[in-house]
N, C-alpha and C positions, 0 to 999 in steps of 0.2 A: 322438507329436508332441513336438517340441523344446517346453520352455515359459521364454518369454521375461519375465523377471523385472521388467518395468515397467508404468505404469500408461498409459492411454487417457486419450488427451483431447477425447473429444466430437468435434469436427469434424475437429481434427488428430489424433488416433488413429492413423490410416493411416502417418503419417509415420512412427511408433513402431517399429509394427509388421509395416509393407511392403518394410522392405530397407533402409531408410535409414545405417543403421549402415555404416558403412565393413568390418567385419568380417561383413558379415552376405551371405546368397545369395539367390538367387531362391526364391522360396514355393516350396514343392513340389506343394505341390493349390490348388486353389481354396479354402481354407477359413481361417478365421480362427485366430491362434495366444491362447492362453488367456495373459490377461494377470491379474495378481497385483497385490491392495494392502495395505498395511496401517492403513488409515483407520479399524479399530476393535481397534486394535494389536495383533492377531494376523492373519497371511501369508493373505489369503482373495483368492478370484475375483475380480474386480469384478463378477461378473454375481451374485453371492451377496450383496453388500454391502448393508444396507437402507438405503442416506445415496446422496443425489446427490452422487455423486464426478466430479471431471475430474481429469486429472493428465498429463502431460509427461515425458517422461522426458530424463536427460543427454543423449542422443546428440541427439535433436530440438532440445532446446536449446542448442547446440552448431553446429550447423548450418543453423537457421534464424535465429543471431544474438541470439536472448531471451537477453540479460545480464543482467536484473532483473526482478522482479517487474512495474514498468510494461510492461516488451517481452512480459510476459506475458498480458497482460490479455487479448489482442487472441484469444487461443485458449481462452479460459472466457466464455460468455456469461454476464453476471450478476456479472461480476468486473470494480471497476471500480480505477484506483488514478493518483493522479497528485499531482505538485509542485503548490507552492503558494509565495509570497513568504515567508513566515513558516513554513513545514511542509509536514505529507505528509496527501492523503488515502487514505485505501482502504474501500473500497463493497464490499458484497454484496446481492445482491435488493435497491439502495438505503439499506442501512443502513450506516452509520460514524461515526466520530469527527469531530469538528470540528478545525479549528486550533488546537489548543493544546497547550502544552508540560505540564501536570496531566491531562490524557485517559488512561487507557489505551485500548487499541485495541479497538473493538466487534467486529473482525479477526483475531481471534487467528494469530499464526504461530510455531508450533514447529520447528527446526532441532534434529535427531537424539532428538525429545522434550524438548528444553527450551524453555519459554516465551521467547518475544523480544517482549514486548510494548510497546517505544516504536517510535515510529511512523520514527524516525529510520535504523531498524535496515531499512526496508521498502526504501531506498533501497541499499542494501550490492550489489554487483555478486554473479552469481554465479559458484559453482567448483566444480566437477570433481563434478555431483550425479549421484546414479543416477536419481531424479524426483521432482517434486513433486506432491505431492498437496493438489487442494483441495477443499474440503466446505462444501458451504452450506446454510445454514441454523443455527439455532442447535445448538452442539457443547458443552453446560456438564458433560456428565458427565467420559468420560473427557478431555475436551482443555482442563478449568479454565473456571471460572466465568462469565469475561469474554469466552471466544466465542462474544457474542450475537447476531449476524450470519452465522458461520462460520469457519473455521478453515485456515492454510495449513503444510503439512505439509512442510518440508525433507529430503529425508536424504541424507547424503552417500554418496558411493560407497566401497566397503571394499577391503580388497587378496582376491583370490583364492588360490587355489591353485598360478596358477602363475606365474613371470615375465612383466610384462609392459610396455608403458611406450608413450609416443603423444607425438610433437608435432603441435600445430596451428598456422599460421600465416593471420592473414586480414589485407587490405588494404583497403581504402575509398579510393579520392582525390577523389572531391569533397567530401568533410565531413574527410577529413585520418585516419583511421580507421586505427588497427593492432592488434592485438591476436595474443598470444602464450600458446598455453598448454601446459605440460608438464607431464604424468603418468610417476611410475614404480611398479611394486607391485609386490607377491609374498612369497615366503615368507624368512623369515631364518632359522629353525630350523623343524624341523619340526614345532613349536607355535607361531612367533612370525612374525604376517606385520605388514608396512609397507606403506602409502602414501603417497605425496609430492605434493601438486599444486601449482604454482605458474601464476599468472595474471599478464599485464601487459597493462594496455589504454589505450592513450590518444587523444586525439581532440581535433582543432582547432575542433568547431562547423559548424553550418548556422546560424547568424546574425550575418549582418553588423552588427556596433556600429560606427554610424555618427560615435558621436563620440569613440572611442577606437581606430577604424580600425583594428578585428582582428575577427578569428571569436569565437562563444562559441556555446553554452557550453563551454570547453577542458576536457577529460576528462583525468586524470593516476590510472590506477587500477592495484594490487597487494594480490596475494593470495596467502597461505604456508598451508598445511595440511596436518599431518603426522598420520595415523593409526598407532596400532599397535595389532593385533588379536593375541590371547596365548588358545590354549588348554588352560588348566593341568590343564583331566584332563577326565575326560569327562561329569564334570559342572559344570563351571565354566569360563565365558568372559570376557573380560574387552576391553572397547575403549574406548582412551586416546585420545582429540582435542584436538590445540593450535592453533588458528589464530590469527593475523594479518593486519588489513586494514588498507588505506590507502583514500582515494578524495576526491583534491580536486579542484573544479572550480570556475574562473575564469569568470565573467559566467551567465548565464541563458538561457531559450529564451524571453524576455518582449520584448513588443511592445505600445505602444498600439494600440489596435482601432477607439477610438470616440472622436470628438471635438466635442464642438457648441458652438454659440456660446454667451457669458455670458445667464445671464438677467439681471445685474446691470449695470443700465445705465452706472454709474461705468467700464465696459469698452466700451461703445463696439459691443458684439453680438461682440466678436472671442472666438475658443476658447481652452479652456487653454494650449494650444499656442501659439497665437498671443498670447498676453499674455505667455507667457513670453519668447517670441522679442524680441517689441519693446519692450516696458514694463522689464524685468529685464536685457536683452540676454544670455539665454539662448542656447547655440549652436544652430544654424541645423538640427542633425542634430534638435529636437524637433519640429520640423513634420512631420515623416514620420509618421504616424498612420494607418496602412493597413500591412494586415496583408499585408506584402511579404518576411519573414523578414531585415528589416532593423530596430534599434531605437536610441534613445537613450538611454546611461545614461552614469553617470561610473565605473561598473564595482562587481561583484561577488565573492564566494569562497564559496568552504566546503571547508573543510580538516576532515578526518573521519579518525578511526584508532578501530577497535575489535581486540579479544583474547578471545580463549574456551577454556576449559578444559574439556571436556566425558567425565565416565568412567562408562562403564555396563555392568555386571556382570549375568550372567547366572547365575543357579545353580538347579540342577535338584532339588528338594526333593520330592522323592518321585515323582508321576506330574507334577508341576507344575512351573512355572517363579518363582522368584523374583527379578524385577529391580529394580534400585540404578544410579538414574540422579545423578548428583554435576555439581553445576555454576558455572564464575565466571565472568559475564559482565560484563566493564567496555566502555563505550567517550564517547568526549570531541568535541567539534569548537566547531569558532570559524566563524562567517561574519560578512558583512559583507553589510548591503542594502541595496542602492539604493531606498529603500521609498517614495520618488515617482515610479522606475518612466519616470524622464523625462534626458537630460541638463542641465537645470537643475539645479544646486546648491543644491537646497530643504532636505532633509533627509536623511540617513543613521540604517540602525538594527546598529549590532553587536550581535552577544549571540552567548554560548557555554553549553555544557551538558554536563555530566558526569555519567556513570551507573554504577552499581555493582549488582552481582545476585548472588545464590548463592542456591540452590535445591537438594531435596534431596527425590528421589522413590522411594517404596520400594513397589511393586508385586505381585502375585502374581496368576496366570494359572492358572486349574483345567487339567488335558488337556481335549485334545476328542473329541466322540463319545459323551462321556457323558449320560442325560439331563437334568442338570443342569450345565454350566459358568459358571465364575465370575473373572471379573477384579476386583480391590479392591486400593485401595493409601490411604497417605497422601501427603499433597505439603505440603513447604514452603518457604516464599519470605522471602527480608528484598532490600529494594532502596534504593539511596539517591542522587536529585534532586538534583542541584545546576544553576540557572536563573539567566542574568542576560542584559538587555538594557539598552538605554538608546536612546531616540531624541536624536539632535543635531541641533543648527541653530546653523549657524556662518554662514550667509550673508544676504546683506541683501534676500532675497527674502521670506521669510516676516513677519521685523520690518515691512518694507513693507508687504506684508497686510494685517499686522495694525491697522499706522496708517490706509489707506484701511478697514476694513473698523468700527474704533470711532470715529476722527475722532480718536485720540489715537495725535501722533508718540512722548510719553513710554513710552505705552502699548507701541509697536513697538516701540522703543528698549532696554525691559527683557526683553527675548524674544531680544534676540542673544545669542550664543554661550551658549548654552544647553541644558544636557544634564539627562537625567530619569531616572537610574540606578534599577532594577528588580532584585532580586533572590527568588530562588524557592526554596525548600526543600521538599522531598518525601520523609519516610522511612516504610516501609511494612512491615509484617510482617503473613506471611498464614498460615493452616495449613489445610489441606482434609482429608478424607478420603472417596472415593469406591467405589463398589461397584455390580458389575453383574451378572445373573446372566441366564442364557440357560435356559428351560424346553425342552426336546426334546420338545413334549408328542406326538409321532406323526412319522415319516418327514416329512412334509409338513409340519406345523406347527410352530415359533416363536414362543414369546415371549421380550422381553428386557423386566428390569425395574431402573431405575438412580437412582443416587440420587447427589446430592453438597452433605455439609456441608460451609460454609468458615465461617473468622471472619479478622477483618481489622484490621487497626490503623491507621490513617494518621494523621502530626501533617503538619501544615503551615506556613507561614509564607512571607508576601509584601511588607517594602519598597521603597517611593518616593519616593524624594528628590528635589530641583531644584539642581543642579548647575553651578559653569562648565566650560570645556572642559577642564579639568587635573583635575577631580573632585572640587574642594573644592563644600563644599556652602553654596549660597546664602543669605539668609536670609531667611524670609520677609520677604513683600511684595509691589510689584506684581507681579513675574512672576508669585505666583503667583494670582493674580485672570485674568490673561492667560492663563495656562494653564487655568485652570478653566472660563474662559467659552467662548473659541476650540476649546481643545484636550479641554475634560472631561477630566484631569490632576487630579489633587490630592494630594499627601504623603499616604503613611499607611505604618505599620505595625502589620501584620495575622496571629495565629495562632491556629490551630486544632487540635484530636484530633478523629478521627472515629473512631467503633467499628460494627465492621456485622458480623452471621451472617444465613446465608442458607441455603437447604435447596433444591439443584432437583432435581425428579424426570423420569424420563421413561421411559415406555412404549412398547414397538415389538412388534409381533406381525409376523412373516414365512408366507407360505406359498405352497408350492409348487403352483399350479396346474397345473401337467404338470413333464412331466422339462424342458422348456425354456422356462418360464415360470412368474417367482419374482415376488405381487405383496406390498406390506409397507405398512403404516403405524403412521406415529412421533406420538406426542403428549409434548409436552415445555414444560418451565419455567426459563429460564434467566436471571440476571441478571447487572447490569456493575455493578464497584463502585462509589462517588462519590468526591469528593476535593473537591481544591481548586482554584482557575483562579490560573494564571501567570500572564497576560496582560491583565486588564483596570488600567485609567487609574486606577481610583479604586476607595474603597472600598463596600460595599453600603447603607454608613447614609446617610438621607433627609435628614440632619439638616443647618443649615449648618456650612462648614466652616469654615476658619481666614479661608478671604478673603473669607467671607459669602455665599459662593453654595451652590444643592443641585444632583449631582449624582452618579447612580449609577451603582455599579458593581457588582465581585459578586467572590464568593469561596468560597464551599463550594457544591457541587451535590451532590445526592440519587442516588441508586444507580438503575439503570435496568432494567424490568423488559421480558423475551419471553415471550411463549404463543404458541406453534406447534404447529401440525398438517400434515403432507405424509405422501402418497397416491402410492404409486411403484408401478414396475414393470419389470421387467428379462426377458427375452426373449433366446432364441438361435433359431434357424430356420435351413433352408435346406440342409440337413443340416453344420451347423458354418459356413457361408459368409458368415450375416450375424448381427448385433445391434441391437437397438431397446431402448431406457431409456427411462421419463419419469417427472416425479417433478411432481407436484399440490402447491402449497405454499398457506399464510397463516399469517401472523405475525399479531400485535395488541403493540406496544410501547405501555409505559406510562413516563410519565416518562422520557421520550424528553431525553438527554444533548445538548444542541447550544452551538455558540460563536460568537454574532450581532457580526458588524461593528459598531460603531457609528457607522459611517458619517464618519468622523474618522480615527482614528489604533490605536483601539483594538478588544479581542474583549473583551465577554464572557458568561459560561459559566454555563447557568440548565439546567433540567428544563421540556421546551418543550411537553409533555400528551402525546399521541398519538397513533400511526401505525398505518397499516394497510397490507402488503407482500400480496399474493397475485400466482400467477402458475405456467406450465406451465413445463418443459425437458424439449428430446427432447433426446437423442445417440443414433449408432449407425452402425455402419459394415457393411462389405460389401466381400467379396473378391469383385469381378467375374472377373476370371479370373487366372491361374497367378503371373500380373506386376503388378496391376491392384487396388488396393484404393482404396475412396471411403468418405471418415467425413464425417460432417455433425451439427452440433449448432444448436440455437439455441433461445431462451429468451424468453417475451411475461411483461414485469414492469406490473403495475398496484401504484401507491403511491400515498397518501393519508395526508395529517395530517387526522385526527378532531377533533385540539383541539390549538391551537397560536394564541395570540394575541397576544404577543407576537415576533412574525417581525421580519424587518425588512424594513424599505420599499427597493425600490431607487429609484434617484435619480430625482424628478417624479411619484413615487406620492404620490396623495392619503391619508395616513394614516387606521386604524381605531382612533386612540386617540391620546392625546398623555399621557405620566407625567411629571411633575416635566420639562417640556422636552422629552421624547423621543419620537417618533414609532414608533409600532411598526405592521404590519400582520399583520390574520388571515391565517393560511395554512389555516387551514381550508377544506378541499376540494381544495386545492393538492399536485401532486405533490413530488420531491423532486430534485435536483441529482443530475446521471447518470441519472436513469431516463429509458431509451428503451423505448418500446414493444414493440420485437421486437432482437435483436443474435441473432448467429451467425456460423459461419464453415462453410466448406466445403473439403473436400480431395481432391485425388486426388493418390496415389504410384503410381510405375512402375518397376520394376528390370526388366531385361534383362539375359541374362549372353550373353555372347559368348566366342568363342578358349576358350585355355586356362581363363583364370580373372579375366577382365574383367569390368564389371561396366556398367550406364549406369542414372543413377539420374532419375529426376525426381520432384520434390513439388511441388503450386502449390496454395498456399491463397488462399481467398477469405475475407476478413474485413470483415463487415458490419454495420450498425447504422443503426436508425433516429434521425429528430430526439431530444436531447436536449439537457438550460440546463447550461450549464459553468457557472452563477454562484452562489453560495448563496443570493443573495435572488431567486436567480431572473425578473431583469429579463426580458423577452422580447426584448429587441435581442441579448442572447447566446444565444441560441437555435445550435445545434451542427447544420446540415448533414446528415441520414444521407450513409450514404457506402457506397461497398465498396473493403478494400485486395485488391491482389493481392502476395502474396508466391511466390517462385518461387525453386527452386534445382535445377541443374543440373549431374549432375557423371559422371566417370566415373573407374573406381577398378580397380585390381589387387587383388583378393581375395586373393592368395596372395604378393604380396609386401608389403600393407597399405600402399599409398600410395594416396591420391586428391587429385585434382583438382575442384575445383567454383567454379561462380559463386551467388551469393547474390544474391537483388534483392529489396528489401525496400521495401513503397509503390510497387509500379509505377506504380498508377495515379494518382501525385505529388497525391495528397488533402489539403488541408490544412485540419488540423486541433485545434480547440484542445480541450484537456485541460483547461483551467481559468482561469475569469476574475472580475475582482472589480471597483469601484469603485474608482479613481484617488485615492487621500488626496489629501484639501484640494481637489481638484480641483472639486467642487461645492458643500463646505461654506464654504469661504473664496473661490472664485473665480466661484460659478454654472455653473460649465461641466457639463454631461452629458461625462463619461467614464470608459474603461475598460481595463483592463489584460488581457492573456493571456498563457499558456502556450502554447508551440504546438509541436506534435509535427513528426517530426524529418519531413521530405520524402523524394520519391526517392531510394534509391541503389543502388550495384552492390557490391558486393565480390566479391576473388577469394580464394579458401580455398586452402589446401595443407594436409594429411595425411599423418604415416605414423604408421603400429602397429607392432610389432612384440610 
């Protein structure tokens, strides 16, 4: 049996491994082809592996459209990931980072083995991969500290053996859609091979902005990556990675969703909307407040360029392997946000970010077969944070506010043209060294036993200033009393060291219950560093400040800890024809990392107590007959905070506490943001060969999910719809001269859907109004593909 070097993705599996490949034939039996991971960084089955693995391979990716990690979500149950006004989230079994620029990611994701942990990096288009692999549940031994959640595994595709090369062309015209991608490989000497890939994508938007009368969000995206792969003898390899990204995009997929009248009777019962419209003479595009993929804003960006340098050496020291993974990762961007979300001219938030990584991983891999194998290396990291925003108000809407809302014009008057410059600093040095060893105790039995120390260093530092609009700095006074009462704002400058070691272990016993049924269970300890928060208004002292008032904020959080246990099992039947997975999870998070709205303008970033994740996943597929394979996955997540008292209240909850002015509520008993009940998806592929060397392919997946809250505080008005998508591709292809043709239809069943929603600034704290902003994911569409290989 041919064996096809990519990974299975639970319900889309089939797609992988049924034909889909432009280069690829019709099954020749009825039975499954053995797919390959490397999710415990040596080349194993997936049916051997003791981690709930899903994974995707390029050609699938490729052809069903998954450009990024988001388009991804939709084929991992349990995998959640989406935008946000200020940031990125990403979910696993419920767990992730909050919105902040000082987080690192509870999500780890490695691209070729090296760490990419800002959250910034999540959104990066992708290019030319052989597949990704993803693994959930906590991953702190070999995959570093921080993935306490789980872990997302890139790797790029390499040059082969022999000449080869591929353009793609696809089309979209109702969202304005093109995209372009070129590969070329193969060998340059007969040690020395290349890769080339390049990407162009760009896209006009599915949302009509009403008051600047264009599409958004507008896509402008490029991608460069050159491999060279060098065999210097036969026992040493060596692969050199340079990439270059671009990816800007003009406006958002945001929409107000919710609108209600004031509770404050100086308004007369009229809504946010509606005060803006007539009171302000806002334009007329902010009354639209239904979720119609039409919105109000005065426009957005985000201009984004990242670089990576990535070299990893292979050398063969004695029966074993010794690898040297070398790494610089830089990348910068500027955006600009509409952060009232409205086209009223309330406020604007710029801010930019710049990053810097090198990293340096030295490895060794026992052989295998023996009955003791061993992987153990050290890892080390230095990175460095550079953070600035500023909120503005250049307009006479807020000073107004402000006057009806103290009875003081002075009051409003000192609030105009008014800027609140924010800067962040983050520099980090880490060093780990981990080890894992595999007992062969009998044919049939496994143990794995692993361990990983780290120590860590982080300084921090966060100024706030009050500002006019050219950036000279104010001086105290009223403004800032106005700020501090209206806006919890207040000047400070803030630094910190933090020092943390950490030790997590983890235990796994594997065994073989028959020749086609492998069950395992993992007991494991893993933690996320702590740091500092970017993003909050003010600083954490109680005390009053300079314009006599108390209000807090925050600035260093605590490290966060996992204890998990998961219960699997892995299965072949049928004599090769089908596969069935399931994997038994619970987590227990302690000092649980979150970043609470403050229901104003600001986050900030505390240790919220405790959480409890448990929950089943099946995957597994089945070649019905010769042409004919169906994969299916899906996963029931139960979540729960055990201890969480200060949440935050969404807007018209009666509070469980009031500190120093601020309302917080219990979430105790309360699930978490993305947890649905049950999510999955379903597949069936068909290849057909016809004539000489024709081929007809189809895939149609079903992608599903139950109710879940898009919101952080978990309001019940944002309560998400389950739904089911259908995606579908249709194509037919000349095997032997490597051209295809296909349609792509992606959301047939035009689902709409929001990805993420929050609280309206000022919208209820300065005006009464109940409202709400979203993300909303992209609608129906069709595209046409074009292919050749040669």
């Amino acid at each position: 049996m041919k064996i096809m070097r990519v990974c299975s993705i639970g319900l889309a599996s089939a797609a992988m491994t049924a034909g889909l490949s432009p280069l690829s034939s019709a099954i020749a039996a009825p039975a499954l082809e053995e797919v390959l991971v490397t999710a415990t960084l040596r080349t194993e089955s997936l049916q051997d592996v003791p981690v709930s693995v899903n994974a995707v391979s390029g050609e699938k990716m490729q052809e069903a459209g998954i450009d990024k990690i988001e388009d991804l979500q939709a084929y991992v149950p349990n995998l959640s990931m989406s935008e946000t006004g200020i940031g990125t989230n990403i979910y696993i079994r419920g767990i992730g980072s909050g919105i902040n620029p000082g987080f690192e990611q509870s999500v780890g994701m490695y691209f070729d083995g090296v760490s990419y942990s800002r959250a910034q990096l999540t959104r990066a288009p992708f290019l030319d991969l052989a597949r990704v692999e993803v693994l959930r549940g906590p991953q702190n031994i070999l995959y570093g500290k921080n993935s306490i959640a789980g872990a997302l595994s890139l790797i790029s595709a390499r040059p082969g053996d022999e000449q080869e090369g591929s353009i793609s062309v696809l089309y979209e015209p109702d969202h304005g859609e093109e995209v372009v991608d070129f590969i070329l490989s193969g060998p340059l000497t007969d040690t020395l091979g290349a890769r080339i890939a390049m990407r162009k994508r760009s896209m006009d938007g599915y949302i009509e902005n009403l008051t600047l009368n264009r599409d958004e969000p507008a896509r402008e995206e490029s991608t460069f990556r050159a491999i060279l792969d060098w065999e210097a003898s036969a026992d040493l390899t060596a692969m050199l990675k340079f990439e270059l990204g671009k990816f800007n995009v003009d406006g958002r997929q945001i929409e107000i969703v919710n609108d209600q009248p004031s509770t404050n009777p100086a308004f007369g019962g009229a809504s946010y909307s509606q005060i803006l419209a007539a009171q302000f003479g806002a334009d007329p595009s902010v009354l639209n407040t239904g979720l119609d993929y039409k919105r109000s804003s005065n426009g957005d960006y985000s201009n984004n360029r990242t670089r990576n340098f990535t070299l990893n050496v292979d050398y063969a020291l004695g029966e074993g392997t010794l690898t040297f993974i070398t790494a610089a990762l830089e990348y910068e961007f500027d955006e600009l946000c509409d952060c009232d979300f409205t086209g009223a001219n309330v406020f604007s938030v710029p801010f930019s970010e710049d990053y810097e990584q090198y990293s340096q991983e030295i490895r060794w891999a026992s052989p295998v077969g023996e009955t003791l194998e061993h992987i153990g290396g050290f890892y080390y990291q230095t990175s460095k944070l550079d953070f600035y925003d500023s909120i503005v108000i250049d307009s006479s809407i807020i000073p107004t506010a402000v006057a009806l809302r103290t009875g003081s014009q002075a009051a409003g008057n000192s609030i105009a043209n008014t800027t609140t410059p924010r800067y962040f600093t983050s520099d980090a040095e880490l060093w780990s060294v981990f080890w894992q060893t595999t007992w062969n105790v009998t044919d049939r039995l496994r143990a794995n036993f692993g361990l990983r120390y780290s120590e860590e260093e982080k300084d921090g530092s966060r100024s706030l200033t009050v500002a006019d609009l050219q950036g000279n700095e104010r001086p105290l006074g009223t403004v800032d009393g106005v700020l501090d009462g209206v806006f919890k704002i207040e000047r400070h400058d803030l630094k910190d060291t933090q020092d943390t070691d950490q030790l997590a272990p983890s235990i796994n016993v594997q065994f073989d219950a028959t020749d086609e049924v492998m069950v395992y269970a993992t007991a494991s300890r893993g933690y996320k560093s702590g740091g500092f928060d970017a993003r909050s208004n003010a600083s954490p002292s109680a005390a009053p400040n300079a314009a006599g008032n108390v209000i807090i904020g925050s600035f260093e959080y605590d490290e966060e800890e996992a204890t998990s246990l998961e219960i699997g099992a892995k299965s072949s039947f049928w004599d090769g024809r089908a596969e069935l997975n399931v994997a038994v999870f619970m987590t227990e998070y302690d000092d649980l990392q979150v970043s609470i709205f403050d229901g104003i303008l600001g986050f900030n970033v505390g240790n919220a107590g405790k959480a409890e994740t448990q929950g089943i996943e099946f995957d597994g597929r089945i070649a019905l007959t010769d042409e004919l394979v169906m994969s299916a996955a899906i996963a029931f997540l139960d979540f729960e905070f055990t201890e969480f008292e200060n949440g935050q209240c969404f807007q018209g909850q009666t509070p469980d506490s009031v500190v120093n002015g601020v309302a917080f509520c219990d979430y105790k008993g309360k699930t978490n943001q993305y947890v649905a009940d049950y999510s999955g998806n379903l597949a069936f592929n068909y290849t057909h060969s016809f004539g000489d060397a024709m081929e007809f392919r189809a895939a149609t997946d079903f992608v599903f999910t139950d109710d879940y809250n898009s919101s952080q505080n978990l309001d019940p008005s944002q309560e998400q719809d389950g739904y089911v998508k259908v995606n579908m591709r249709l194509a037919i292809a000349d095997v032997k001269d490597g051209w295809e043709l296909a349609l792509v239809g992606k959301n047939l069943t035009d689902e709409e859907v929001v990805s993420y929603s929050n609280d309206t600034p000022l919208a209820n704290s300065s005006f009464g109004s109940v409202n709400h902003y979203a993300f909303i994911e992209r609608p129906r569409s069709v595209a046409v593909q074009a292919s050749w290989r040669w």
